[in-house]
C-alpha positions, 0 to 999 in steps of 0.5 A: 708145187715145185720148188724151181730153186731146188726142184723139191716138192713143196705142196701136192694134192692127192686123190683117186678121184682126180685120176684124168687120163686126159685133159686136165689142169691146176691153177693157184688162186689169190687166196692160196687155194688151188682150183683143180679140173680133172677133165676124164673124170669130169670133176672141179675141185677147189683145195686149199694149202691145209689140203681141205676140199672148199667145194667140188662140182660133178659133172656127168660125163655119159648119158643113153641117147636112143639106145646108144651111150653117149660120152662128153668130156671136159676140157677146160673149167675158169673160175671168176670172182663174183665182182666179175659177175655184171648181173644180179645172180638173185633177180627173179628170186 
C-alpha cells in the first residue's frame, strides 16, 4: 500500500508462493484484511494488517487428460459476506 501523499510504502505483503507471472490482484477489505488472488499459481489468500494468513485456498491448475497435460488458469477470484449468501449453505446436512 502506497502512500499517494509521499509515495512511501506503508504495508506490502511478501510470499514466494504468490509469485504470478500473469493475472493477479489485491483488494482491501472492510475488516482491514487484504484478499490477494495469484492467478499463475492458482492461490487465494487472505492477509491481515499484522501480515498473519486468515485462510488461503489452492486450486489446482494441471491435470492429465488422455494422456495429454492439461493447464487452466485463474483470472479473477470475488469474496462475499455470508449475508450476500440468500440460501441455507447447512440445508440438506
Amino acid at each position: 500500500e502506497i502512500n499517494p501523499k509521499n509515495n512511501v510504502i506503508e504495508w506490502s505483503y511478501a510470499d514466494d508462493a504468490l509469485d504470478s507471472k500473469f493475472y493477479g490482484s489485491q483488494t482491501r477489505l472492510e475488516n482491514g484484511n487484504t484478499f490477494i488472488v495469484a492467478g499463475s499459481s492458482g492461490r487465494l489468500i487472505e492477509v491481515t494488517p499484522q501480515k498473519k494468513v486468515a485462510w488461503e485456498y489452492r486450486i489446482g491448475l494441471s491435470q492429465t487428460i488422455n494422456g495429454e497435460k492439461r493447464f487452466a488458469l485463474l483470472t479473477n477470484a470475488e469474496l462475499y459476506n455470508r449475508e450476500f449468501i440468500k440460501f441455507d449453505l447447512n440445508e440438506g446436512k
